[in-house]
N, CA, C and O atoms as a Tinker XYZ file with bonds, in Angstrom:
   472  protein
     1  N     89.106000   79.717000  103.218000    73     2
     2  CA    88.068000   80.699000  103.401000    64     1     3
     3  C     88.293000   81.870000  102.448000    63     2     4     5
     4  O     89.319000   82.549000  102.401000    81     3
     5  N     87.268000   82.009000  101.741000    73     3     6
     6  CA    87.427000   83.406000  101.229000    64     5     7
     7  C     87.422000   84.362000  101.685000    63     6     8     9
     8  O     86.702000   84.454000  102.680000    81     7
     9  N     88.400000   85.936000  101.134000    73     7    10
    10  CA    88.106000   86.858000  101.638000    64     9    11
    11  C     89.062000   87.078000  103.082000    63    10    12    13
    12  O     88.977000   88.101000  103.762000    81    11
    13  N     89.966000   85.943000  103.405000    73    11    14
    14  CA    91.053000   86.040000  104.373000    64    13    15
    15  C     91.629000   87.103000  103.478000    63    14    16    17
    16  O     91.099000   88.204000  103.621000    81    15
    17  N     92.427000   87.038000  102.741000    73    15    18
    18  CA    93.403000   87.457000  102.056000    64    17    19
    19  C     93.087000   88.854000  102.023000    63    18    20    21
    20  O     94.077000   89.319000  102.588000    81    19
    21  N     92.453000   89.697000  101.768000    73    19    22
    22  CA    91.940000   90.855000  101.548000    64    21    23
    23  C     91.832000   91.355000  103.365000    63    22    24    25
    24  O     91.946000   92.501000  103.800000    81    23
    25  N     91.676000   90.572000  103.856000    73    23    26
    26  CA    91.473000   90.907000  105.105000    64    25    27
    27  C     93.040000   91.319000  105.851000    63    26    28    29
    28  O     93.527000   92.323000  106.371000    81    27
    29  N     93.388000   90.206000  105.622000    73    27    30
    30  CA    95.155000   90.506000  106.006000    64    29    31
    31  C     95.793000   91.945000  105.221000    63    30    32    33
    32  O     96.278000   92.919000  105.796000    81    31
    33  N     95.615000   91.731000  103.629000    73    31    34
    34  CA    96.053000   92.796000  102.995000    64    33    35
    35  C     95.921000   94.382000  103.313000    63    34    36    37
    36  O     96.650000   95.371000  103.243000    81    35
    37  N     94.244000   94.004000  103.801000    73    35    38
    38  CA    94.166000   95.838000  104.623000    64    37    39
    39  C     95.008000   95.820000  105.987000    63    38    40    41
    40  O     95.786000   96.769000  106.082000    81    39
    41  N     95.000000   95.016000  106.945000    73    39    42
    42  CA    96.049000   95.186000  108.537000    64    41    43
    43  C     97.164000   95.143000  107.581000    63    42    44    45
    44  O     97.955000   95.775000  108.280000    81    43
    45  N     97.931000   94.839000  106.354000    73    43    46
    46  CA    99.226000   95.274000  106.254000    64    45    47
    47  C     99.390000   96.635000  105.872000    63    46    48    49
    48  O    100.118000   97.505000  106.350000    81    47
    49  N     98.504000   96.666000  104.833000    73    47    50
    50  CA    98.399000   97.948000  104.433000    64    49    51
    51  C     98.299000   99.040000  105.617000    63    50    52    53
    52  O     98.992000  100.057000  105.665000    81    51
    53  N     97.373000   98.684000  106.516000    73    51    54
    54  CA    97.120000  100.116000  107.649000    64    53    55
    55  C     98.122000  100.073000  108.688000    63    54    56    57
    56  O     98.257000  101.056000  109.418000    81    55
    57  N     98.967000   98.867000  108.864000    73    55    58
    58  CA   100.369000   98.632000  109.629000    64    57    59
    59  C    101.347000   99.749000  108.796000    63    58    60    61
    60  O    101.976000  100.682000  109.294000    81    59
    61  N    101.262000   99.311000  107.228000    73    59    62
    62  CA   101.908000  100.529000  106.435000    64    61    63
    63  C    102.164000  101.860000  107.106000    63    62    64    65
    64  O    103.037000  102.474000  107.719000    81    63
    65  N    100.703000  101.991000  106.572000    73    63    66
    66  CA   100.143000  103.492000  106.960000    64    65    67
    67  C    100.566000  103.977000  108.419000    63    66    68    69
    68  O    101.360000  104.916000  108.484000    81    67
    69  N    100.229000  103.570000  109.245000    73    67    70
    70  CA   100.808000  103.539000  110.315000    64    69    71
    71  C    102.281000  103.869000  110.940000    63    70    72    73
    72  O    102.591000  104.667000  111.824000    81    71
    73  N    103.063000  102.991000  110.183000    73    71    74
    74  CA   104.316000  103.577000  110.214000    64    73    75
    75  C    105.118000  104.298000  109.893000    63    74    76    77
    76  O    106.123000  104.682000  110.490000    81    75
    77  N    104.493000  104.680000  108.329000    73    75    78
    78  CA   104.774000  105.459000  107.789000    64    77    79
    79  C    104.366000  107.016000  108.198000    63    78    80    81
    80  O    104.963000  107.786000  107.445000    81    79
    81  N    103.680000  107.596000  108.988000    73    79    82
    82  CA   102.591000  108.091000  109.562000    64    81    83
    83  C    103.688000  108.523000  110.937000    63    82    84    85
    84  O    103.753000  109.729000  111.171000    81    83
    85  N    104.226000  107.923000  111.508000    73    83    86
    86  CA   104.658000  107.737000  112.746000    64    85    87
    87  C    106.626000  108.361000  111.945000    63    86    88    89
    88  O    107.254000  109.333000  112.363000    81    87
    89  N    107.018000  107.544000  110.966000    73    87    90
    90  CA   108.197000  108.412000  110.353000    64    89    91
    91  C    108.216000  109.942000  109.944000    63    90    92    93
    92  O    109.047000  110.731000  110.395000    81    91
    93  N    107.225000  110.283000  109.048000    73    91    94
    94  CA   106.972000  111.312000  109.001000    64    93    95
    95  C    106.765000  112.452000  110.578000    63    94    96    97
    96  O    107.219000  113.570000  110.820000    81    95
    97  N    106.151000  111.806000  111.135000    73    95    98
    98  CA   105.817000  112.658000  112.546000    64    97    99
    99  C    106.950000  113.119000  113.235000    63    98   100   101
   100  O    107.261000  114.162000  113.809000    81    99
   101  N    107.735000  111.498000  112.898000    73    99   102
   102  CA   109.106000  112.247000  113.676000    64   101   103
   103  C    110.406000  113.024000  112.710000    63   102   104   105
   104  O    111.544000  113.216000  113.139000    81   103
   105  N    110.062000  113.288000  111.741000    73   103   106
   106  CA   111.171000  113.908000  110.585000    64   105   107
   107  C    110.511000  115.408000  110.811000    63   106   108   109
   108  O    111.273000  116.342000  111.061000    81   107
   109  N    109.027000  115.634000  110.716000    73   107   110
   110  CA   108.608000  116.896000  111.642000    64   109   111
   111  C    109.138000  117.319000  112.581000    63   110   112   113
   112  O    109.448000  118.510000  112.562000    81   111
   113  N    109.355000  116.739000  113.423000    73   111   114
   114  CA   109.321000  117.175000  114.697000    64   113   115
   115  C    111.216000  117.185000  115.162000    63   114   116   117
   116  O    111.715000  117.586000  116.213000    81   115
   117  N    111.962000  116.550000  113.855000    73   115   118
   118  CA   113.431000  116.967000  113.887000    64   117   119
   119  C    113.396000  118.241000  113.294000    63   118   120   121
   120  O    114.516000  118.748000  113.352000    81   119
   121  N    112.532000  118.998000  112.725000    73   119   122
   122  CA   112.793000  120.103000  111.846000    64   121   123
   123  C    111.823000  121.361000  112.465000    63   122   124   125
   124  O    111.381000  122.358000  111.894000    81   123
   125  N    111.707000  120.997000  113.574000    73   123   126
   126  CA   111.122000  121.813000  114.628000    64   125   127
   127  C    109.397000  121.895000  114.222000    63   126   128   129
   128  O    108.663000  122.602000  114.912000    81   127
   129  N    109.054000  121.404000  113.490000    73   127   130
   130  CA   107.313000  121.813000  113.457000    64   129   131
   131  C    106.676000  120.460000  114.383000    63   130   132   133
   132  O    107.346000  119.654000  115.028000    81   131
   133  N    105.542000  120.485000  114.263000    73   131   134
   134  CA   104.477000  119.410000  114.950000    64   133   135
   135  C    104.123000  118.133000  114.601000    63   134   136   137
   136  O    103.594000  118.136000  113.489000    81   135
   137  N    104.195000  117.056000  115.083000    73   135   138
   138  CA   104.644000  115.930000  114.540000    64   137   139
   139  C    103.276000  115.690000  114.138000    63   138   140   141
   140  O    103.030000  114.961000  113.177000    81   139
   141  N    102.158000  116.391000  114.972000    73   139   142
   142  CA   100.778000  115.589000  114.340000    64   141   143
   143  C    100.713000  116.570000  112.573000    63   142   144   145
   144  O    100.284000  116.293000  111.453000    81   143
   145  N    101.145000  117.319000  112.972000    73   143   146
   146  CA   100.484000  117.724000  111.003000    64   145   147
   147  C    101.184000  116.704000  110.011000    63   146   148   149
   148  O    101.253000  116.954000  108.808000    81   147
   149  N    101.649000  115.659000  110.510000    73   147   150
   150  CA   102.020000  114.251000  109.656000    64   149   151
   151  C    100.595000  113.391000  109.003000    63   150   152   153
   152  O    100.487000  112.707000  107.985000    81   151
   153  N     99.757000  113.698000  109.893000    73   151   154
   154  CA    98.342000  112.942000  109.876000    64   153   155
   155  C     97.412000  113.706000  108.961000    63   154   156   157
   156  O     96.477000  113.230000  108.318000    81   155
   157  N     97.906000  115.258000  109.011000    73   155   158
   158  CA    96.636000  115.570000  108.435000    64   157   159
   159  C     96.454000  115.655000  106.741000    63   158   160   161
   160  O     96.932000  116.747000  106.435000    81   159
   161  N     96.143000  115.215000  105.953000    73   159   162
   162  CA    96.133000  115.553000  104.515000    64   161   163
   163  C     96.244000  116.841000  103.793000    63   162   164   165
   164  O     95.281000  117.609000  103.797000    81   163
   165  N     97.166000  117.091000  103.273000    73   163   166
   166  CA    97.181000  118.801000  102.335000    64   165   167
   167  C     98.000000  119.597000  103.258000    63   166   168   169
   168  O     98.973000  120.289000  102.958000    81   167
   169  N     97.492000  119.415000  104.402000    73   167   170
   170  CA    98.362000  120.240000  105.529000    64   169   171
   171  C     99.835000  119.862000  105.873000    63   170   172   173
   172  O    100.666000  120.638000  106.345000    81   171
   173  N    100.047000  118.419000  105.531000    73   171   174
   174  CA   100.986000  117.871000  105.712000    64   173   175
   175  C    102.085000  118.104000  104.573000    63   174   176   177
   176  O    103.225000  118.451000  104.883000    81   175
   177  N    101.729000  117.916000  103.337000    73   175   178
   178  CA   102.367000  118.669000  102.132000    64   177   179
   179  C    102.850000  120.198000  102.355000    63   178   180   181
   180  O    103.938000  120.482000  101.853000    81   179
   181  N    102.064000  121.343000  103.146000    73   179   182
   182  CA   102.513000  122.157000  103.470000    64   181   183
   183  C    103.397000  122.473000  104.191000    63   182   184   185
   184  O    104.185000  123.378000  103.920000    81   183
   185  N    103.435000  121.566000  105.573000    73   183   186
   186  CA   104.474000  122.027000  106.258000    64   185   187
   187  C    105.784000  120.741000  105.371000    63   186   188   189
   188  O    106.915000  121.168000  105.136000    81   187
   189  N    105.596000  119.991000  105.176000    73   187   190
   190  CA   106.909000  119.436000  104.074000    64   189   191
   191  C    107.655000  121.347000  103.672000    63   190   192   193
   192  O    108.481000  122.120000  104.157000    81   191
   193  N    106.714000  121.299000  102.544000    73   191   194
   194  CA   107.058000  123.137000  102.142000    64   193   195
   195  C    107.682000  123.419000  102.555000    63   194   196   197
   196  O    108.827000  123.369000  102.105000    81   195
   197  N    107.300000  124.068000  104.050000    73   195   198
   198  CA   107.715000  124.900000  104.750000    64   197   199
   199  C    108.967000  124.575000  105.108000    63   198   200   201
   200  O    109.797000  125.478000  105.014000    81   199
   201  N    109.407000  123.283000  105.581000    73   199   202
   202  CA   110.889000  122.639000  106.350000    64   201   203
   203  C    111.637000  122.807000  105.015000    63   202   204   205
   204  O    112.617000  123.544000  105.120000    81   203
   205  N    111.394000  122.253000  103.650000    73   203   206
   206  CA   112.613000  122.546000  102.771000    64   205   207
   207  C    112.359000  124.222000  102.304000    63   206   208   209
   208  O    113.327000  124.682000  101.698000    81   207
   209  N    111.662000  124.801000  102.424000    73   207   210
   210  CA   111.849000  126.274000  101.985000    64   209   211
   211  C    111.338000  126.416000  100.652000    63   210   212   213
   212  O    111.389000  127.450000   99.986000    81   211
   213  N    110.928000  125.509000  100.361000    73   211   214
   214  CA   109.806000  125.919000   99.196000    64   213   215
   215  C    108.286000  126.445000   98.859000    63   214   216   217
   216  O    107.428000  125.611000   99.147000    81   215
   217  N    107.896000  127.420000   98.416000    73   215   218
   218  CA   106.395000  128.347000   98.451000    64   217   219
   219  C    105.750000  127.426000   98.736000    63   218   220   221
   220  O    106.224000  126.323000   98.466000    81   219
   221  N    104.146000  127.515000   99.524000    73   219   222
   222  CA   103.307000  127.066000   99.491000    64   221   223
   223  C    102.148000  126.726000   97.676000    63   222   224   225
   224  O    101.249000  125.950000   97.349000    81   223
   225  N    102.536000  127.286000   97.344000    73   223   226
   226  CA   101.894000  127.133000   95.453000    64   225   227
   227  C    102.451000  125.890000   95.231000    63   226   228   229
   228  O    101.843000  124.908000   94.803000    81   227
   229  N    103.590000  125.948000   95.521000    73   227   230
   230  CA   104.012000  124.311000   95.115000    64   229   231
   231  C    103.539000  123.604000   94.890000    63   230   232   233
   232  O    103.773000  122.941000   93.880000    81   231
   233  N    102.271000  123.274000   96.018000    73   231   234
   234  CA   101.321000  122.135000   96.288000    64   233   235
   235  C    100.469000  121.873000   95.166000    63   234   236   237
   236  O     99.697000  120.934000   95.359000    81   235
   237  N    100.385000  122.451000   94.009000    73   235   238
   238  CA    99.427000  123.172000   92.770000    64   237   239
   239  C    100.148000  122.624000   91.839000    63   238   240   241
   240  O     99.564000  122.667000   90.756000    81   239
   241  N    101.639000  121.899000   91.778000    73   239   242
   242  CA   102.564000  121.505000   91.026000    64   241   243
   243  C    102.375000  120.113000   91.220000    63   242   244   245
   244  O    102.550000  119.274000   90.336000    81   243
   245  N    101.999000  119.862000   92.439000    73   243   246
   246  CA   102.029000  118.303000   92.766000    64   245   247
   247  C    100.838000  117.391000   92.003000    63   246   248   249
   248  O    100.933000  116.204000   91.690000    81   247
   249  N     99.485000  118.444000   91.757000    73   247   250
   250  CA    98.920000  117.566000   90.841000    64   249   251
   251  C     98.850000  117.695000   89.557000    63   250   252   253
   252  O     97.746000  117.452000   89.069000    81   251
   253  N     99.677000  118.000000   88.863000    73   251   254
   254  CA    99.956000  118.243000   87.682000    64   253   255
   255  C    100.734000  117.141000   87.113000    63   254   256   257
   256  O    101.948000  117.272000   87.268000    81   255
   257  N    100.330000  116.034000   86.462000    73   255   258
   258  CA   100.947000  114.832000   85.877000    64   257   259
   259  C    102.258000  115.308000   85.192000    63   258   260   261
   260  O    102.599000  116.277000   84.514000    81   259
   261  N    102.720000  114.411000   85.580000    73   259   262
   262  CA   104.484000  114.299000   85.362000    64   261   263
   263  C    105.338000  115.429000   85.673000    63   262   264   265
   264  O    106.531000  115.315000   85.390000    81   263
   265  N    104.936000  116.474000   86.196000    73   263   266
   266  CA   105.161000  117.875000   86.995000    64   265   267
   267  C    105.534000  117.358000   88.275000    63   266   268   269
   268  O    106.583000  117.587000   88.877000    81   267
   269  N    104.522000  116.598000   88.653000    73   267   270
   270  CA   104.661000  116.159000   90.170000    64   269   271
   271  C    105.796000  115.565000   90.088000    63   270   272   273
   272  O    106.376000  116.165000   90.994000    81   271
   273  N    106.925000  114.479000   89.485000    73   271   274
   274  CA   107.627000  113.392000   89.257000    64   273   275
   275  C    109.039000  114.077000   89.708000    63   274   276   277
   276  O    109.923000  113.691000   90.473000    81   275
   277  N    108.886000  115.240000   88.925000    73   275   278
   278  CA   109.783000  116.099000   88.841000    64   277   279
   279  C    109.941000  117.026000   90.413000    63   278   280   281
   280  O    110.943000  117.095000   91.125000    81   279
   281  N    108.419000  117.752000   90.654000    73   279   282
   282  CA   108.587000  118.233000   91.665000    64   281   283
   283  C    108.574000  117.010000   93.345000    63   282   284   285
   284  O    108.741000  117.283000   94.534000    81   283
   285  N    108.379000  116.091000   92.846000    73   283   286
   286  CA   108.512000  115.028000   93.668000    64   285   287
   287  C    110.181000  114.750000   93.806000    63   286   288   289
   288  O    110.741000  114.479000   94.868000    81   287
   289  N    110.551000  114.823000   93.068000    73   287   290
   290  CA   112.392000  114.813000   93.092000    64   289   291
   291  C    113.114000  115.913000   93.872000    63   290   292   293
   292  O    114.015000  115.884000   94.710000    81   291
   293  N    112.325000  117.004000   93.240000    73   291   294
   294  CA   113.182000  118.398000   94.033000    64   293   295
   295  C    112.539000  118.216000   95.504000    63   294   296   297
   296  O    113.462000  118.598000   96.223000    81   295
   297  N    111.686000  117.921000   96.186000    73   295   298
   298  CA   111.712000  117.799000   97.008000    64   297   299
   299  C    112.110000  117.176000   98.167000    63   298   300   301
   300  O    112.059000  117.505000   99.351000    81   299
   301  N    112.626000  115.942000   97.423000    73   299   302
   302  CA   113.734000  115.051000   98.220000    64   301   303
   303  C    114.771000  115.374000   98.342000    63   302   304   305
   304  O    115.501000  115.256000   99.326000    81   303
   305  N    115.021000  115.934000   97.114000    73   303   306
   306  CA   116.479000  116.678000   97.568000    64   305   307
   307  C    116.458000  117.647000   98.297000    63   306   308   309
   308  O    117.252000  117.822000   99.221000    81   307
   309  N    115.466000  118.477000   97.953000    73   307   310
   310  CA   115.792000  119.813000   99.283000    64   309   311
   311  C    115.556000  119.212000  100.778000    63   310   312   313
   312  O    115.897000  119.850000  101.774000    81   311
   313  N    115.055000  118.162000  100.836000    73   311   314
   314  CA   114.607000  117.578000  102.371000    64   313   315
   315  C    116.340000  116.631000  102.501000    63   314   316   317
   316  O    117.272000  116.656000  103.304000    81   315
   317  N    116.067000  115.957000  101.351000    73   315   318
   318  CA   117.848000  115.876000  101.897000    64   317   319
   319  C    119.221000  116.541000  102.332000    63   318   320   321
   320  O    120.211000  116.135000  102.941000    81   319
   321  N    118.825000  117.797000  101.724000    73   319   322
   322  CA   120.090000  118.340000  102.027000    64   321   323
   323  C    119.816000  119.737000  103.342000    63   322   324   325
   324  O    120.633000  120.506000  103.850000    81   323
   325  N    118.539000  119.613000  103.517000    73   323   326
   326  CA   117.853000  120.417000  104.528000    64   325   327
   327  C    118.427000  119.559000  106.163000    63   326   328   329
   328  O    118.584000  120.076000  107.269000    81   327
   329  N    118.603000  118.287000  105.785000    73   327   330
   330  CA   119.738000  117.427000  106.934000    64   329   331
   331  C    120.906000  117.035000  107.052000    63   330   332   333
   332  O    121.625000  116.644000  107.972000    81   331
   333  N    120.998000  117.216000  105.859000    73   331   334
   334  CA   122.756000  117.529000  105.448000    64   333   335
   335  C    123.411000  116.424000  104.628000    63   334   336   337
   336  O    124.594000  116.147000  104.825000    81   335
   337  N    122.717000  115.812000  103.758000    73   335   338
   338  CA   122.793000  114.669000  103.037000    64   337   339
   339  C    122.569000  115.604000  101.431000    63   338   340   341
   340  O    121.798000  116.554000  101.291000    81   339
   341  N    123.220000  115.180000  100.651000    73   339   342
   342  CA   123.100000  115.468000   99.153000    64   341   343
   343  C    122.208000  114.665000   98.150000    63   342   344   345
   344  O    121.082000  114.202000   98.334000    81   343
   345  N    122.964000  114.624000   97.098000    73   343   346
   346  CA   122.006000  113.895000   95.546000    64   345   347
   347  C    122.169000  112.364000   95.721000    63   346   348   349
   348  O    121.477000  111.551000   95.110000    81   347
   349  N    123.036000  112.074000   96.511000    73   347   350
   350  CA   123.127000  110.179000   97.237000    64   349   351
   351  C    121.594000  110.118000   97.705000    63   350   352   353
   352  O    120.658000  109.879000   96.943000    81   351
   353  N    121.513000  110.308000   98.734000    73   351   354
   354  CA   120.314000  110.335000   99.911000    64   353   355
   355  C    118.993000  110.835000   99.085000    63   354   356   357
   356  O    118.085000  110.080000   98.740000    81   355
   357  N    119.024000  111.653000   98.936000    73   355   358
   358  CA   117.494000  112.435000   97.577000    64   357   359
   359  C    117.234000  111.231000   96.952000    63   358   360   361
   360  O    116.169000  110.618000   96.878000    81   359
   361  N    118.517000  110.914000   96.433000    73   359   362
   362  CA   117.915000  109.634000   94.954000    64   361   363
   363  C    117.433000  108.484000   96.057000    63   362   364   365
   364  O    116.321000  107.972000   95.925000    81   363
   365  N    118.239000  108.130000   97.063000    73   363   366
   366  CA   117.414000  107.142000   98.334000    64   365   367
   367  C    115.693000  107.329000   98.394000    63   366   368   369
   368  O    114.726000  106.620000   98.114000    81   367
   369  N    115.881000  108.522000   98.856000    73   367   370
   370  CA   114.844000  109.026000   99.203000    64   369   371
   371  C    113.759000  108.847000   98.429000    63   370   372   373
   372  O    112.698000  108.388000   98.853000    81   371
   373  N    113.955000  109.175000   97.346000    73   371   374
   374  CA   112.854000  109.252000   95.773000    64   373   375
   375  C    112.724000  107.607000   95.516000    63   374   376   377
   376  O    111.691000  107.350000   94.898000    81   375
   377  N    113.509000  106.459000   95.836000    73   375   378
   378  CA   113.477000  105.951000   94.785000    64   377   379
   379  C    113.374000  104.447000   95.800000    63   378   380   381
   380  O    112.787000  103.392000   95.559000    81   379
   381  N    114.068000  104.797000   96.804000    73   379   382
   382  CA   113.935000  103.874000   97.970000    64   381   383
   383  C    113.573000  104.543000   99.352000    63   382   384   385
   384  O    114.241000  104.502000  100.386000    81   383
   385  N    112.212000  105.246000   99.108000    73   383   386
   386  CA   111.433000  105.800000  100.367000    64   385   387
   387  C    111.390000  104.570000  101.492000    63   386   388   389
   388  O    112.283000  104.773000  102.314000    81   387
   389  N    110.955000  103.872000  101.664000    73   387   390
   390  CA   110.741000  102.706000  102.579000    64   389   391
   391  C    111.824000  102.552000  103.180000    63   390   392   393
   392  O    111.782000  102.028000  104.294000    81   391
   393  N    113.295000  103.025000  102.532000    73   391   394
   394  CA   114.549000  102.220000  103.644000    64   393   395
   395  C    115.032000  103.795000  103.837000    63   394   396   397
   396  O    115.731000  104.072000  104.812000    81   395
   397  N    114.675000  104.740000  102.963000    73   395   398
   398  CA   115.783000  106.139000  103.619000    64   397   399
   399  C    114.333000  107.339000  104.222000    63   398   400   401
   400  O    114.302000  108.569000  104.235000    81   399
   401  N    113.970000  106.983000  104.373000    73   399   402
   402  CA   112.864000  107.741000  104.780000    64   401   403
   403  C    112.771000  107.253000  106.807000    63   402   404   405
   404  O    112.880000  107.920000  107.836000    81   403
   405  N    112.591000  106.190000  106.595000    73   403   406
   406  CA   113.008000  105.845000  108.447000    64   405   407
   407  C    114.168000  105.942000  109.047000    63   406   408   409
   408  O    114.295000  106.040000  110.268000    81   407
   409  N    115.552000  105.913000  107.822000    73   407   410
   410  CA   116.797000  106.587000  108.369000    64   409   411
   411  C    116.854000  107.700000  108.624000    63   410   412   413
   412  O    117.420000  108.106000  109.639000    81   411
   413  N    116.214000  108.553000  107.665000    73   411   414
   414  CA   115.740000  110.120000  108.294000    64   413   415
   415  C    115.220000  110.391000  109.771000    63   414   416   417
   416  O    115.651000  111.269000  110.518000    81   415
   417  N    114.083000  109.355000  110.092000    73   415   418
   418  CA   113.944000  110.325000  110.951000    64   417   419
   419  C    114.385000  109.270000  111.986000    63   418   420   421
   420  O    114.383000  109.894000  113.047000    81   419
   421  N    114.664000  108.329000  112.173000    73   419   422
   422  CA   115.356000  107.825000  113.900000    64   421   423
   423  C    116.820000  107.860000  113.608000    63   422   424   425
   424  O    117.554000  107.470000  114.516000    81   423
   425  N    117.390000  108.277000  112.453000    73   423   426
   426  CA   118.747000  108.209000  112.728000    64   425   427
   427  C    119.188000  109.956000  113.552000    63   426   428   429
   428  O    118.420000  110.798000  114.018000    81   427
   429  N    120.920000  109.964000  113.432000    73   427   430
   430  CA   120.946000  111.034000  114.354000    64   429   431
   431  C    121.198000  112.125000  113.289000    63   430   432   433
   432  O    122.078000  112.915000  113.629000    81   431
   433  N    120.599000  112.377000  111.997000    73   431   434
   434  CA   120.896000  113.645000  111.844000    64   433   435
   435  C    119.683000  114.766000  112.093000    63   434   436   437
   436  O    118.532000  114.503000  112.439000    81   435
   437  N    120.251000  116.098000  111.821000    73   435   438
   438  CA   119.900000  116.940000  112.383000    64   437   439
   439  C    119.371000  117.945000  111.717000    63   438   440   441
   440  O    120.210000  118.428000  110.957000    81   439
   441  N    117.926000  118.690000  111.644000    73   439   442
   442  CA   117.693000  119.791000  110.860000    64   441   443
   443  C    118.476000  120.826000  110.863000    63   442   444   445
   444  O    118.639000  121.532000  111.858000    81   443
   445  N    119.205000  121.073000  109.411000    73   443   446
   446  CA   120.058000  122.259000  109.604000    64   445   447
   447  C    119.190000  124.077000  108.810000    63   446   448   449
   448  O    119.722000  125.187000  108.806000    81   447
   449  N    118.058000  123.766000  108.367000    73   447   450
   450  CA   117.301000  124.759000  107.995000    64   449   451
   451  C    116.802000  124.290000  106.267000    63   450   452   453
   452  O    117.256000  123.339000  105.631000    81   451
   453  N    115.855000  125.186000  105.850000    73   451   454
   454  CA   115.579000  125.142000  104.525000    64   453   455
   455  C    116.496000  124.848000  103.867000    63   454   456   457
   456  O    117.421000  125.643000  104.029000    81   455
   457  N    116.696000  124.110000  103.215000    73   455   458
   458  CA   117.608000  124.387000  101.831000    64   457   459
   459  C    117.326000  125.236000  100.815000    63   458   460   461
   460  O    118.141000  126.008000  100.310000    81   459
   461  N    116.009000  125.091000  100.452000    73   459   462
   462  CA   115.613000  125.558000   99.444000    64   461   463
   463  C    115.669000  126.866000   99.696000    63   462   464   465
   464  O    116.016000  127.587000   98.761000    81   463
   465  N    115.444000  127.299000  100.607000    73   463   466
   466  CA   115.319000  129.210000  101.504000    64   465   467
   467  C    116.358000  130.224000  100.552000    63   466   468   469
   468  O    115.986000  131.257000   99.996000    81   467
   469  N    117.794000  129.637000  100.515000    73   467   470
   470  CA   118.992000  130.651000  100.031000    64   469   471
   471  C    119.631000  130.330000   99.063000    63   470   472
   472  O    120.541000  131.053000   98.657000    81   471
């Protein structure tokens, strides 16, 4: 049958989304903010911001081609080390989101504040 395939591909894709959606909510909600601003678009980039301690303008960096790549890096790291993990975990993070991104948030570490803040 045609058109299975595409059909499956979106339920994986929105299974994706979904979970991914549900990690984020809870890496929020280790860093004391609201797990639903995981869902919302733009807003969700902000409070990211906010947990590593970086300005809200930021967000103005993110669409800026090959700016973003960069500021896409510093932000893993400051979210990494905002739990107490260093340039190991960041480069996880950046490079293998899918396996250190759900260790973030069901494993047991713990928001220790901005990094980026001091």
């Amino acid at each position: 049958m045609e058109g299975d395939g595409s059909f499956f591909g979106v339920i994986f894709q929105l299974a994706v989304l979904a979970f991914f959606l549900w990690v984020f909510w809870k890496i929020f909600e280790k860093a004391g903010k609201p797990g639903w601003a995981a869902i919302i678009p733009i807003y969700n980039v902000i409070v990211l911001l906010e947990i590593v301690g970086r300005p809200v303008w930021w967000i103005l960096l993110l669409f800026i081609p090959v700016v973003n790549i960069v500021v896409g890096f510093l932000l893993a790291l400051d979210l990494s080390r905002s739990f107490g993990h260093e340039l190991a975990f960041a480069l996880g993070l950046f490079f293998l989101g899918f396996i250190f991104y759900p260790i973030l948030a069901f494993g047991a570490d713990t928001y220790r504040g901005p990094a980026a803040a001091g």
